[in-house]
N, CA, C and O atoms as a GROMACS GRO file, in nm:
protein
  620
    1UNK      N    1  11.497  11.155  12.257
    1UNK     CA    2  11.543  11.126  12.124
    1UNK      C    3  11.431  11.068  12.039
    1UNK      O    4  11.322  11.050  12.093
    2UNK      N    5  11.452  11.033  11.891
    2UNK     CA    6  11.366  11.027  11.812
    2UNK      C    7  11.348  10.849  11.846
    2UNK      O    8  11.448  10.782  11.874
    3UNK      N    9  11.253  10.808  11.842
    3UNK     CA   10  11.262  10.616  11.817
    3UNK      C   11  11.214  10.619  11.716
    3UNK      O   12  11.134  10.691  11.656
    4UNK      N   13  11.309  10.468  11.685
    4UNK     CA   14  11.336  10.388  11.580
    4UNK      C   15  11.168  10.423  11.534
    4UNK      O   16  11.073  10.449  11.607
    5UNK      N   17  11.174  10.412  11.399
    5UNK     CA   18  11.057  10.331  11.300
    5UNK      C   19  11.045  10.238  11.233
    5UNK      O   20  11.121  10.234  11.136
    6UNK      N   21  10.981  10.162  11.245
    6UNK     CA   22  10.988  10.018  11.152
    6UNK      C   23  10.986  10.077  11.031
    6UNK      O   24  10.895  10.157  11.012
    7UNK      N   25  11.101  10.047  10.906
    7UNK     CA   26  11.040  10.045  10.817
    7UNK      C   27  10.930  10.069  10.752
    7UNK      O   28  10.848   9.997  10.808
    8UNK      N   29  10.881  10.122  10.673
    8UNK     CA   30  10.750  10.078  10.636
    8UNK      C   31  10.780  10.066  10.424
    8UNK      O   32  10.887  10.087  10.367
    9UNK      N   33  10.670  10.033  10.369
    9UNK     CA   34  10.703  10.005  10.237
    9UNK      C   35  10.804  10.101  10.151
    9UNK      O   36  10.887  10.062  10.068
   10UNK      N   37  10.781  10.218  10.185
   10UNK     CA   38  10.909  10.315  10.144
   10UNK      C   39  11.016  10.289  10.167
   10UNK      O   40  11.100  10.361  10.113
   11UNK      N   41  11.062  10.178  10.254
   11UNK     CA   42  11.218  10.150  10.249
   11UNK      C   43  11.250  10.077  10.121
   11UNK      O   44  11.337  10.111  10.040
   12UNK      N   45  11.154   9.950  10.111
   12UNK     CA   46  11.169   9.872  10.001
   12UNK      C   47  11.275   9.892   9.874
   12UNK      O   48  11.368   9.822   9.836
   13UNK      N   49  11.212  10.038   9.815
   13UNK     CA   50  11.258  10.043   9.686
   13UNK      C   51  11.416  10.064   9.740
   13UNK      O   52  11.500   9.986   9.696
   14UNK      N   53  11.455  10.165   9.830
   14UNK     CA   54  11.596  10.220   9.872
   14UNK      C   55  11.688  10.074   9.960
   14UNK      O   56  11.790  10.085  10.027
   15UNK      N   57  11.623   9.968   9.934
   15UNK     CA   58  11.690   9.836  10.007
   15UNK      C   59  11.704   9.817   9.829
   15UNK      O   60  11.812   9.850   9.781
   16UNK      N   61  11.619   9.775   9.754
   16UNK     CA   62  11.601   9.720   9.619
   16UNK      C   63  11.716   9.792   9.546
   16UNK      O   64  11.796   9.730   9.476
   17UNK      N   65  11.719   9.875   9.558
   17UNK     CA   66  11.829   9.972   9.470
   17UNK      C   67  11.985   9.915   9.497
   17UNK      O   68  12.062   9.868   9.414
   18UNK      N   69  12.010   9.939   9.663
   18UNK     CA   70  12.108   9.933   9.680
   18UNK      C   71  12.188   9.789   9.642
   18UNK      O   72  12.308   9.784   9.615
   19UNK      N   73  12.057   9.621   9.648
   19UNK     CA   74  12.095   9.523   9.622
   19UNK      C   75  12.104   9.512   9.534
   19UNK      O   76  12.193   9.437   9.494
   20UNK      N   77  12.007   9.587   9.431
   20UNK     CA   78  12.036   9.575   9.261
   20UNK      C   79  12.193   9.599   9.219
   20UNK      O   80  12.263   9.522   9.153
   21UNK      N   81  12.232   9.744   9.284
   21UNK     CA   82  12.371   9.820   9.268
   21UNK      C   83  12.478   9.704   9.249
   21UNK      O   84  12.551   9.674   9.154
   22UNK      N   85  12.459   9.653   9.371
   22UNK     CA   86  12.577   9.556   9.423
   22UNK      C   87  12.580   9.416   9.306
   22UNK      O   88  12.680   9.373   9.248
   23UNK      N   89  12.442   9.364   9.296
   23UNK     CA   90  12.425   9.227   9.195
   23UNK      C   91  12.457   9.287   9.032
   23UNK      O   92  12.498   9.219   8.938
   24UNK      N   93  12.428   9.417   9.030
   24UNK     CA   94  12.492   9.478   8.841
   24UNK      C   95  12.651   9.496   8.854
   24UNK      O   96  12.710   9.518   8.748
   25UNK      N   97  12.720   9.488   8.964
   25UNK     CA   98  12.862   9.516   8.982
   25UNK      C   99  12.916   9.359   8.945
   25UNK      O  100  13.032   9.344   8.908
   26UNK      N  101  12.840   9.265   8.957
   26UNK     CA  102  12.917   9.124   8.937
   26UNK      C  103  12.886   9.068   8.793
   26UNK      O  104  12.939   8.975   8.732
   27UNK      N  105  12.779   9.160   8.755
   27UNK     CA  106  12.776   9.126   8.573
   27UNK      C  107  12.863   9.123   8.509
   27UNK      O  108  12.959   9.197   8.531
   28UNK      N  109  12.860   9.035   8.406
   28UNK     CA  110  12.984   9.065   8.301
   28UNK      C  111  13.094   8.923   8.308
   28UNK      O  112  13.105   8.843   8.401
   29UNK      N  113  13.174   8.926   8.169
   29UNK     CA  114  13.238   8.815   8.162
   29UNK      C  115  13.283   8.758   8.308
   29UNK      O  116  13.308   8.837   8.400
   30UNK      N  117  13.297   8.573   8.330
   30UNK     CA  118  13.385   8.543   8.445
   30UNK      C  119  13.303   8.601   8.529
   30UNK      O  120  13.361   8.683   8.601
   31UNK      N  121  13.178   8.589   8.551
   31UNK     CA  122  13.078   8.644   8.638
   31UNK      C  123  13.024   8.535   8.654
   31UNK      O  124  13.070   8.438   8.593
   32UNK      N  125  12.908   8.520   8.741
   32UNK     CA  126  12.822   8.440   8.745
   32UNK      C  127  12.654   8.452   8.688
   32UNK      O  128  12.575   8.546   8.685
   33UNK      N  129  12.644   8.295   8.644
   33UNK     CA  130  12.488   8.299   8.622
   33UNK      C  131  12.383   8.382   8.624
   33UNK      O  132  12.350   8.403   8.740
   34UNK      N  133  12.306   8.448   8.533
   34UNK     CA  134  12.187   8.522   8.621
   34UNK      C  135  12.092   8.472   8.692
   34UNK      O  136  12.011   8.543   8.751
   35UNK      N  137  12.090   8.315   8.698
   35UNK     CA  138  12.000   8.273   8.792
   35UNK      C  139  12.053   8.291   8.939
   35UNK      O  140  11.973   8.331   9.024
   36UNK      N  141  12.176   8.264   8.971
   36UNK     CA  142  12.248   8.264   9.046
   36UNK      C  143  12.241   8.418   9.107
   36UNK      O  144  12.198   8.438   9.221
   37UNK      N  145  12.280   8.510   9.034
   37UNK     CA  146  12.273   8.659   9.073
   37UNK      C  147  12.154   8.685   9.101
   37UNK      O  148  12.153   8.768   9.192
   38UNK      N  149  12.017   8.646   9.059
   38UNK     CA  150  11.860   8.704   9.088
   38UNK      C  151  11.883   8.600   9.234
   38UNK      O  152  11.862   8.691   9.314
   39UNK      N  153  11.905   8.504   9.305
   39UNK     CA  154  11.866   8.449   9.414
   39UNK      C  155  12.032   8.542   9.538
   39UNK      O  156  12.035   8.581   9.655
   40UNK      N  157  12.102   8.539   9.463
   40UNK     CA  158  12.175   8.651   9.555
   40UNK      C  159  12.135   8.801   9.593
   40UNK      O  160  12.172   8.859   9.695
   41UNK      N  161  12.043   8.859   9.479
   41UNK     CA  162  12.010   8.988   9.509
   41UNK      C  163  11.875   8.965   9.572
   41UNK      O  164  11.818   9.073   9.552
   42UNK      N  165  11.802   8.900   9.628
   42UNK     CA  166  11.706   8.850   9.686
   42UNK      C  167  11.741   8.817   9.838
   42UNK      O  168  11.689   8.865   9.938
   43UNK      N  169  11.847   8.719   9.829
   43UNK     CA  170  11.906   8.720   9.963
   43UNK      C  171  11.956   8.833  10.045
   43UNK      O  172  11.951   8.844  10.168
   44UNK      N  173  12.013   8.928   9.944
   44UNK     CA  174  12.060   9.054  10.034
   44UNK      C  175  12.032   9.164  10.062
   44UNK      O  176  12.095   9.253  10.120
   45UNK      N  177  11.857   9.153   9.984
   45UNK     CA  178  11.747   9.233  10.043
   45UNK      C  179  11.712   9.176  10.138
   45UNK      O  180  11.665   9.236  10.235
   46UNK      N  181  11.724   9.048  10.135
   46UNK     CA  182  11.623   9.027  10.271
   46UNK      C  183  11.731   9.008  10.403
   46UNK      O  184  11.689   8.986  10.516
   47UNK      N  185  11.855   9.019  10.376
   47UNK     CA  186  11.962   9.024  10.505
   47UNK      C  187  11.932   9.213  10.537
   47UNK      O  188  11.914   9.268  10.646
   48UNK      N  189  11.934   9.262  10.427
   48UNK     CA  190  11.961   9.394  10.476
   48UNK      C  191  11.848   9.434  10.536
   48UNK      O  192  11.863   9.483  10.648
   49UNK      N  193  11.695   9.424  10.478
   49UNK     CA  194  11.560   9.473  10.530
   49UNK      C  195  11.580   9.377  10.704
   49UNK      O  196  11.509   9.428  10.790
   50UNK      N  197  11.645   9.282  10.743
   50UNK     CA  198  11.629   9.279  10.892
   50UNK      C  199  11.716   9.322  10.939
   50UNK      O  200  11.699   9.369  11.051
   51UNK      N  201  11.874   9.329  10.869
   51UNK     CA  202  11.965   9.417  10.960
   51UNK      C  203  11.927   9.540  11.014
   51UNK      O  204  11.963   9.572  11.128
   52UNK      N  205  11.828   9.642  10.914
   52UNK     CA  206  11.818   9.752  10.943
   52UNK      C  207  11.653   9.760  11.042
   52UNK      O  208  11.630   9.865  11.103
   53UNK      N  209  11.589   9.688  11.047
   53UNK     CA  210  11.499   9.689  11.128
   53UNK      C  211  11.453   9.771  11.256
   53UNK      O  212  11.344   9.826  11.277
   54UNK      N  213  11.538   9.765  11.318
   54UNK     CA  214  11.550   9.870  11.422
   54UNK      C  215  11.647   9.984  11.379
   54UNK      O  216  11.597  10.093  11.406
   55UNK      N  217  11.704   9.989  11.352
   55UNK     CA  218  11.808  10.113  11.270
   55UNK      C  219  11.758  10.208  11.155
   55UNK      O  220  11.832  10.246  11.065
   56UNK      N  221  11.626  10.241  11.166
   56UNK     CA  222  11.561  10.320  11.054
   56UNK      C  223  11.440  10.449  11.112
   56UNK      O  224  11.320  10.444  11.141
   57UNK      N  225  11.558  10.577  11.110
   57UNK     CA  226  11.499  10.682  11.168
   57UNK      C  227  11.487  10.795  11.065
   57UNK      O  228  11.569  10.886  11.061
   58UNK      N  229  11.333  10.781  10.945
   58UNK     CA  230  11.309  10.893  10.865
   58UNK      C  231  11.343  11.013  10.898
   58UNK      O  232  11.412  11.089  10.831
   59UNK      N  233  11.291  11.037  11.014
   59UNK     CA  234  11.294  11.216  11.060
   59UNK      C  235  11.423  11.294  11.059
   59UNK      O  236  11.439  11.415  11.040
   60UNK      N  237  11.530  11.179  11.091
   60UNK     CA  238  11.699  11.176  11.129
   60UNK      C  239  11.715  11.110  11.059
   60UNK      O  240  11.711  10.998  11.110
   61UNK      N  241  11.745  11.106  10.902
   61UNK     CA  242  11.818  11.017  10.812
   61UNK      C  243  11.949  10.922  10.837
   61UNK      O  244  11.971  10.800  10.836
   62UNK      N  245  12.038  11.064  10.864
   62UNK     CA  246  12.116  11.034  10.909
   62UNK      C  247  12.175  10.949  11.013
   62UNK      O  248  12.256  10.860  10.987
   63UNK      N  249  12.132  10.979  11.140
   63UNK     CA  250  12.088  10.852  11.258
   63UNK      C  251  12.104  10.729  11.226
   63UNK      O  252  12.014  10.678  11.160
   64UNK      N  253  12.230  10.639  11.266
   64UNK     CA  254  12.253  10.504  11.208
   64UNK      C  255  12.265  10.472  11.057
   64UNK      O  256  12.226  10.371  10.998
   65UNK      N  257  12.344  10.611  10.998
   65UNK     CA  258  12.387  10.570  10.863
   65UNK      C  259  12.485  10.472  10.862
   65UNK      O  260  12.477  10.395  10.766
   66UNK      N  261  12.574  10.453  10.939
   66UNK     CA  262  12.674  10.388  11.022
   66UNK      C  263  12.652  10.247  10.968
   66UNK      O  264  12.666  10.184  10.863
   67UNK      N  265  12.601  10.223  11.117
   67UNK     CA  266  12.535  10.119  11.125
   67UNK      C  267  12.498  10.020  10.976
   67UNK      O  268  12.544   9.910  10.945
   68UNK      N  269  12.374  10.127  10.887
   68UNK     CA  270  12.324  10.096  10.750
   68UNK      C  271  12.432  10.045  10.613
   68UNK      O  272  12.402  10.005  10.500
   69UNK      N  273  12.593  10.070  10.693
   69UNK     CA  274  12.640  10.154  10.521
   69UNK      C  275  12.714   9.982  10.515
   69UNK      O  276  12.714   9.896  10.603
   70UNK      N  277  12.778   9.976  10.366
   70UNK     CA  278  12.760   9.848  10.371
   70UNK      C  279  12.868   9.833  10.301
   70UNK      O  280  12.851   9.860  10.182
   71UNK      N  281  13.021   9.785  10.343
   71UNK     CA  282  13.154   9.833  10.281
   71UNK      C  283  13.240   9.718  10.282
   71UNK      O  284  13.258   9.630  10.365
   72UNK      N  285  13.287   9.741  10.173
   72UNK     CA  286  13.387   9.684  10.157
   72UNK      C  287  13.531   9.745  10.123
   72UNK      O  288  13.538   9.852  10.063
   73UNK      N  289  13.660   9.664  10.167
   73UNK     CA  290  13.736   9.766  10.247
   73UNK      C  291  13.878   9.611  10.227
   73UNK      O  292  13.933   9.538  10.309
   74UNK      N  293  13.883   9.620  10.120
   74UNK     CA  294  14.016   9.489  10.117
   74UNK      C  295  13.902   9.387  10.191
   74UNK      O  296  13.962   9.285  10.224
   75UNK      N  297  13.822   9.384  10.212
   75UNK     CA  298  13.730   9.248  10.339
   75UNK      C  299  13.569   9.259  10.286
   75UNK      O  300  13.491   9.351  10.310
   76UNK      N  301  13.554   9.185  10.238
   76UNK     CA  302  13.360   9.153  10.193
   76UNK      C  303  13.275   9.214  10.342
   76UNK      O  304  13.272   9.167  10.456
   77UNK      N  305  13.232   9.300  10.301
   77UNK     CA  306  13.137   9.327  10.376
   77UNK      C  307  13.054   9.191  10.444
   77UNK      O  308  13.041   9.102  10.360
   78UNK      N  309  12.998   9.159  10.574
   78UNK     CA  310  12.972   9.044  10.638
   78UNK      C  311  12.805   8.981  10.580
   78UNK      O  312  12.765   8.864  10.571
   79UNK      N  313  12.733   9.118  10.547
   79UNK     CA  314  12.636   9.098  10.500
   79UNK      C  315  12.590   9.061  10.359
   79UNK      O  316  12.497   9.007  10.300
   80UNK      N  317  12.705   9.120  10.340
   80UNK     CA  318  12.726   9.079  10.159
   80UNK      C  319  12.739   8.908  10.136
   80UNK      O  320  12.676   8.828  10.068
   81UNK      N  321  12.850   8.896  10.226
   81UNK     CA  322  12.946   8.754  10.226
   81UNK      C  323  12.847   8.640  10.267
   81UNK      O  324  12.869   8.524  10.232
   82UNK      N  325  12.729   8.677  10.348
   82UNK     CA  326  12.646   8.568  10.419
   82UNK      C  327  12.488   8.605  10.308
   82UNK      O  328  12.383   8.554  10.348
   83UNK      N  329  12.482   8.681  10.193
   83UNK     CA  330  12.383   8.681  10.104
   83UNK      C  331  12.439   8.571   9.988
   83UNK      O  332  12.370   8.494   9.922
   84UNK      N  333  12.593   8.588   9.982
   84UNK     CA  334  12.669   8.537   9.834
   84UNK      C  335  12.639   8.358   9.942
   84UNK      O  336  12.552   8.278   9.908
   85UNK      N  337  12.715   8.339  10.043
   85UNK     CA  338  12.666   8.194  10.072
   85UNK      C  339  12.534   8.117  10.083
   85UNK      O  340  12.519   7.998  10.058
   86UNK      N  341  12.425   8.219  10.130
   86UNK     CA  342  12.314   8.134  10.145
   86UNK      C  343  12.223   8.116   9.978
   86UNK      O  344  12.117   8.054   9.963
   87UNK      N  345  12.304   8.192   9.866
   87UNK     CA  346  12.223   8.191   9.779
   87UNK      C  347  12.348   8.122   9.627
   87UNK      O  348  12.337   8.156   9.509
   88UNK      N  349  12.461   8.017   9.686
   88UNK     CA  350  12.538   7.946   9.671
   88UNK      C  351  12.628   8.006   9.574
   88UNK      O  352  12.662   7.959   9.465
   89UNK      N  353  12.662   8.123   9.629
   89UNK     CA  354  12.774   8.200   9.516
   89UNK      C  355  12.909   8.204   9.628
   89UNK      O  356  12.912   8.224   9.750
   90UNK      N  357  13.005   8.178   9.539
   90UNK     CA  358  13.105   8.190   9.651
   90UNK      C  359  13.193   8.307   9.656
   90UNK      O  360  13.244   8.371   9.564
   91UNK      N  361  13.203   8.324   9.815
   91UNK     CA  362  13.218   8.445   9.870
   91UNK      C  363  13.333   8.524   9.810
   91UNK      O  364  13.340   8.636   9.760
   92UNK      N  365  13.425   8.421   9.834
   92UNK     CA  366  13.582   8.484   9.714
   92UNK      C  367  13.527   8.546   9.589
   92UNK      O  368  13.500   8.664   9.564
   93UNK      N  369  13.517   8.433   9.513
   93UNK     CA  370  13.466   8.472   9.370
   93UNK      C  371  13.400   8.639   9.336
   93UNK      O  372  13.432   8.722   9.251
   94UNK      N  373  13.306   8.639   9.436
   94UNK     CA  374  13.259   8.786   9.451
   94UNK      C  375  13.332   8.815   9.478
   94UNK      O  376  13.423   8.772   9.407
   95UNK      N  377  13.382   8.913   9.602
   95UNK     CA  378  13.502   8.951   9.652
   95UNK      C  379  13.606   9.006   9.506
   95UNK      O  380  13.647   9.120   9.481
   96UNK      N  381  13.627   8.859   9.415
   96UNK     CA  382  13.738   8.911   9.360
   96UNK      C  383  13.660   9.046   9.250
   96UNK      O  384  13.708   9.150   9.205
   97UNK      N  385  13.548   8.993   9.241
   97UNK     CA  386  13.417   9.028   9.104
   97UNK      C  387  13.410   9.216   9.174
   97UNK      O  388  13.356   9.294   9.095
   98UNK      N  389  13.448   9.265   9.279
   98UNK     CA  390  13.368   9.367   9.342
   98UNK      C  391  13.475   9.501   9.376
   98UNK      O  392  13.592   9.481   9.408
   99UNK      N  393  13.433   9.600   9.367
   99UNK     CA  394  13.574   9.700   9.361
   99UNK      C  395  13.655   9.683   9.508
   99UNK      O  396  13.565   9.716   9.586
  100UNK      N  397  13.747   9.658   9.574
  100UNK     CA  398  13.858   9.698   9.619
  100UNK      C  399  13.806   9.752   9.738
  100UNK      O  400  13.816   9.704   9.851
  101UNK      N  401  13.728   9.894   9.692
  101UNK     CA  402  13.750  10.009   9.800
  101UNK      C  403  13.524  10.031   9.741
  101UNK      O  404  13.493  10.090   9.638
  102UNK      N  405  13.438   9.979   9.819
  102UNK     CA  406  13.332  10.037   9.826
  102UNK      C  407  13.292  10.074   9.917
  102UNK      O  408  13.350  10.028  10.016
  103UNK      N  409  13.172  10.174   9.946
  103UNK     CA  410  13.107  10.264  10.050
  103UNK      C  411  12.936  10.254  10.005
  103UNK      O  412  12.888  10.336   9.927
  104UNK      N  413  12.852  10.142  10.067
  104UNK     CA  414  12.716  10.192   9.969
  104UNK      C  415  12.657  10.216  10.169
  104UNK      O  416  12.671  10.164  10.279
  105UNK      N  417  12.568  10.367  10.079
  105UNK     CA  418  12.518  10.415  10.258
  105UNK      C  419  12.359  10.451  10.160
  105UNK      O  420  12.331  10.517  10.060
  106UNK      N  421  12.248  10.318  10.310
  106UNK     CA  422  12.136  10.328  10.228
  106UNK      C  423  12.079  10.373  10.345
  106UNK      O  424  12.092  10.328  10.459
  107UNK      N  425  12.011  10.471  10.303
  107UNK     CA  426  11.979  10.599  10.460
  107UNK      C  427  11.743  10.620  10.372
  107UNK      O  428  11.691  10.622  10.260
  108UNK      N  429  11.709  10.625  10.472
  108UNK     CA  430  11.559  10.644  10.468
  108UNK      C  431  11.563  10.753  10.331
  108UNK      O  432  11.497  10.731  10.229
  109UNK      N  433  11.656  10.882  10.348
  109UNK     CA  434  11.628  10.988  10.232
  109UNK      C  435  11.717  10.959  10.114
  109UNK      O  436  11.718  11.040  10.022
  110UNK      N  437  11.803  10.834  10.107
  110UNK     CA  438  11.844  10.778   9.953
  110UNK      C  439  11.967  10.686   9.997
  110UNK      O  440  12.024  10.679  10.106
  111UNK      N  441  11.991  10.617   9.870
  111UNK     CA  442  12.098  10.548   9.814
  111UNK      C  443  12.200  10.607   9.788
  111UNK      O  444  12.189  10.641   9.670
  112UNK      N  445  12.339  10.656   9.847
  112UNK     CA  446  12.453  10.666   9.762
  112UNK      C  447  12.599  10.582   9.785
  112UNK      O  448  12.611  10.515   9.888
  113UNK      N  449  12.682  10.586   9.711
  113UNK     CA  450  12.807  10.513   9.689
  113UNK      C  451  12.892  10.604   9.622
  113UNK      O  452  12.876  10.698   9.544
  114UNK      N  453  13.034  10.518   9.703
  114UNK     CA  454  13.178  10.605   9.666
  114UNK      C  455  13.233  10.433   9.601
  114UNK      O  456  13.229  10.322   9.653
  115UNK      N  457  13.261  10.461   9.525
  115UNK     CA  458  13.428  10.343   9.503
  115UNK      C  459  13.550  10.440   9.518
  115UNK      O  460  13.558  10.556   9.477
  116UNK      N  461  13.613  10.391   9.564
  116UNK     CA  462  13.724  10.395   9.618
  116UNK      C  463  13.766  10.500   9.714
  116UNK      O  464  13.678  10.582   9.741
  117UNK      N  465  13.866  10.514   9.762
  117UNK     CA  466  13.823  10.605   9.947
  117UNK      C  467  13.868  10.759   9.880
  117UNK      O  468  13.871  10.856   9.956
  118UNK      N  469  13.899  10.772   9.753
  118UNK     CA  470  13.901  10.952   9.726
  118UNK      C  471  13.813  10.935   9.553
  118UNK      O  472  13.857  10.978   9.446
  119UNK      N  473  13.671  10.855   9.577
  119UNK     CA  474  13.617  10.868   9.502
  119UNK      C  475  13.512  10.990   9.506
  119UNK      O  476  13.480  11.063   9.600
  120UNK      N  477  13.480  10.988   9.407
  120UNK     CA  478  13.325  11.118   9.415
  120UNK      C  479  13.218  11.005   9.453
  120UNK      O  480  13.210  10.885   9.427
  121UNK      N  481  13.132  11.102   9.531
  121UNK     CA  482  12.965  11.048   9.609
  121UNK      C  483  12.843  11.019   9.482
  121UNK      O  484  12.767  11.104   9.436
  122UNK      N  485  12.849  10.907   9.452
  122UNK     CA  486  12.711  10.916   9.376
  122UNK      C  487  12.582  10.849   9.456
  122UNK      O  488  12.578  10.769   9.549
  123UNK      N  489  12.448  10.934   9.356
  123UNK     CA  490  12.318  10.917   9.419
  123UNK      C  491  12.242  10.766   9.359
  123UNK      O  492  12.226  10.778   9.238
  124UNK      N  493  12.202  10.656   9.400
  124UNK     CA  494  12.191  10.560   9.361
  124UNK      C  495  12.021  10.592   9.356
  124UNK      O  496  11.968  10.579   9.245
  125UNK      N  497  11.952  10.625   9.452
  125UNK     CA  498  11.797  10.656   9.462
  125UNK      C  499  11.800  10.741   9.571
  125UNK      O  500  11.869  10.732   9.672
  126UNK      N  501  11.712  10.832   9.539
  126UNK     CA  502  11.641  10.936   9.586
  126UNK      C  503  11.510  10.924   9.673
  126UNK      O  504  11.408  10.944   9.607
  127UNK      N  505  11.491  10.898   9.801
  127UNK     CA  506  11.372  10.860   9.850
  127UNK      C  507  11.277  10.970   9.903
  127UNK      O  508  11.315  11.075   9.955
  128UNK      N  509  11.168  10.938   9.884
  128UNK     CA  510  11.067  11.102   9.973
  128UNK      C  511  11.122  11.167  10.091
  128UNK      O  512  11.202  11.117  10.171
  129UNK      N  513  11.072  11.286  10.094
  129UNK     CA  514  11.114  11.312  10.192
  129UNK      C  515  11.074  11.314  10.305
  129UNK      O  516  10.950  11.316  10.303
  130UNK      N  517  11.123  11.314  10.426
  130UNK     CA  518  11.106  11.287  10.568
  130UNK      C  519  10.919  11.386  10.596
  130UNK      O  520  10.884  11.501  10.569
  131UNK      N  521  10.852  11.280  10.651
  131UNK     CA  522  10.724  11.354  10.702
  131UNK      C  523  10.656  11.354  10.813
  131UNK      O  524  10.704  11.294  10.910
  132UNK      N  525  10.564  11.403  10.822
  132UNK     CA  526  10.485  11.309  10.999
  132UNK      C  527  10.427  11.143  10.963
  132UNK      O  528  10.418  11.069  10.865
  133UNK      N  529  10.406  11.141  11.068
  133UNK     CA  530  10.352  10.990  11.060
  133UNK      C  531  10.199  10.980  10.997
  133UNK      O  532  10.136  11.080  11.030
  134UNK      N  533  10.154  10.928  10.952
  134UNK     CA  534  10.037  10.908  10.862
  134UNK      C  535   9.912  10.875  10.940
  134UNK      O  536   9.905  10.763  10.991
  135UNK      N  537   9.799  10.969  10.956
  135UNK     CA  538   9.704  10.951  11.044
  135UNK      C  539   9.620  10.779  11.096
  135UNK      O  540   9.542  10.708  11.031
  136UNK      N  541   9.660  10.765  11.190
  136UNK     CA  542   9.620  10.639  11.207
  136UNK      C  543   9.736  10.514  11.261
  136UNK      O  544   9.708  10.404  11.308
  137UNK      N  545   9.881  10.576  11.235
  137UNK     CA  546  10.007  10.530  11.255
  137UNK      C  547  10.012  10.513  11.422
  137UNK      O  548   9.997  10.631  11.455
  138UNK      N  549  10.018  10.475  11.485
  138UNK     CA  550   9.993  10.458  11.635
  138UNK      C  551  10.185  10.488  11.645
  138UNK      O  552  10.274  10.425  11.588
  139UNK      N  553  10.196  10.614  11.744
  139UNK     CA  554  10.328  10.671  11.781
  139UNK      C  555  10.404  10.707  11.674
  139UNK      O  556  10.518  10.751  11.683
  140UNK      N  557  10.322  10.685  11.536
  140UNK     CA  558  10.404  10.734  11.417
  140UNK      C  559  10.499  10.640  11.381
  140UNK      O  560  10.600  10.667  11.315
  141UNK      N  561  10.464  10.506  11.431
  141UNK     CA  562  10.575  10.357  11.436
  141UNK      C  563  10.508  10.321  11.297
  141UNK      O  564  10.480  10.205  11.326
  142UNK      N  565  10.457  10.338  11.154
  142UNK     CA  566  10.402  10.222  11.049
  142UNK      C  567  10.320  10.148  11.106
  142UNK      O  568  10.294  10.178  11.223
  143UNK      N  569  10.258  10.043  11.051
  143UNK     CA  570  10.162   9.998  11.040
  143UNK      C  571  10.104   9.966  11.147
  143UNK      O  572  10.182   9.965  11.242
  144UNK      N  573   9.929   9.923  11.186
  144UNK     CA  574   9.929   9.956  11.318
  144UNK      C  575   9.922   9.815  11.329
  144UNK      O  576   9.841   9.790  11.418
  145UNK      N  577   9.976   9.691  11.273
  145UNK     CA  578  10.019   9.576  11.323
  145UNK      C  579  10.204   9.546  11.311
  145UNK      O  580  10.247   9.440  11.265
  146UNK      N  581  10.302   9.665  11.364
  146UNK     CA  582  10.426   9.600  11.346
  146UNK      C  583  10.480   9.474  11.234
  146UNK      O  584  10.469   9.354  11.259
  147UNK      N  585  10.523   9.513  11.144
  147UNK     CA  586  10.624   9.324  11.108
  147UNK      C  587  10.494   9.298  10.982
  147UNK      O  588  10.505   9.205  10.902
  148UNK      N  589  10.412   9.363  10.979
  148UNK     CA  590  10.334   9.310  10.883
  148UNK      C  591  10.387   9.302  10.700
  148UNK      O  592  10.373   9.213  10.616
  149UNK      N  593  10.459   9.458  10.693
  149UNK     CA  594  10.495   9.483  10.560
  149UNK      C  595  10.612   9.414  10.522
  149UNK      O  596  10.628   9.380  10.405
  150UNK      N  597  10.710   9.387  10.624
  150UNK     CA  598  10.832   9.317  10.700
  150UNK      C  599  10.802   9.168  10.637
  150UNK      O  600  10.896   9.090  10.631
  151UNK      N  601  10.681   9.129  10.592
  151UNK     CA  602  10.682   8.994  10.559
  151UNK      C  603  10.632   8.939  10.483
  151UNK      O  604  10.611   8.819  10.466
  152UNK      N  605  10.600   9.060  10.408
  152UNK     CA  606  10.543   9.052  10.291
  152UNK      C  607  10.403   9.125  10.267
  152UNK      O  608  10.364   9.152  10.154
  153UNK      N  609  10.326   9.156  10.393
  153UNK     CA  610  10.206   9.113  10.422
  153UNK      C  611  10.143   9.266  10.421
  153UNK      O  612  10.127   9.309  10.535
  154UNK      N  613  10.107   9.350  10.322
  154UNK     CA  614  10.088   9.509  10.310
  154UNK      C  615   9.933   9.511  10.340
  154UNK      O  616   9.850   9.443  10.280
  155UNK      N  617   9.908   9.594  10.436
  155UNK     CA  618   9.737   9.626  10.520
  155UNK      C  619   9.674   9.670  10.417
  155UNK      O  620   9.556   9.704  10.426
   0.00000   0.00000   0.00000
């Protein structure tokens, strides 16, 4: 089978998108702060860039879309719910702020989302497409120090 790939900076924007998606859904009257919303959409890039850490197979997009997709379902998604607490928004409040019925699936070849369970599929971002590994990539794993881009830290 294919192994995992770390991430590499091309996930970024398709993590960025999907947290943007979610923090423009709580705009608007009876909303919260934008200071408040910029340290929540911060938090849930950086919950999602380690959830998916090992769960990110370019070649097989698809492969652990599962895993990736990030729903809410009458119940706050867990990752959502632990971005809205550590960045002091409360979890209800969202919850009530957020559609009902969401589906966001953030896969290596793009961003898309359904609201509600017989909604239409939209494309949130469009990412490159799947390639070989980049000469110098040791096993085609990103960078040839692991965890580096992961922390800010681009070779």
């Amino acid at each position: 089978g294919e192994p995992f790939v770390t991430p590499q900076r091309a996930a970024l924007p398709l993590v960025a998108s999907a947290a943007g998606f979610i923090t423009r859904l709580l705009r608007g009257p009876g909303g919260f702060a934008e200071e408040q919303l910029q340290l929540f959409r911060e938090s849930l890039q950086e919950a999602l860039t380690d959830h998916y850490q090992h769960h990110w197979f370019p070649r097989t997009p698809s492969r652990g879309s599962g895993y990736r997709c990030i729903r809410i379902n009458h119940r706050l998604d867990p990752l959502v719910g632990r971005a809205a607490g550590e960045s002091g928004l409360s979890p209800r409040r969202l919850f009530q702020l957020l559609p009902r019925e969401l589906t966001l699936w953030v896969d290596p070849s793009d961003v898309s989302y359904r609201i509600g369970e017989d909604g239409s599929v939209g494309v949130l971002y469009r990412g490159p497409p799947a390639r070989s590994p980049p000469i110098g990539a040791p096993d085609g794993r990103g960078p040839r120090h692991p965890g580096e881009w992961w922390r800010g830290r681009f070779p």
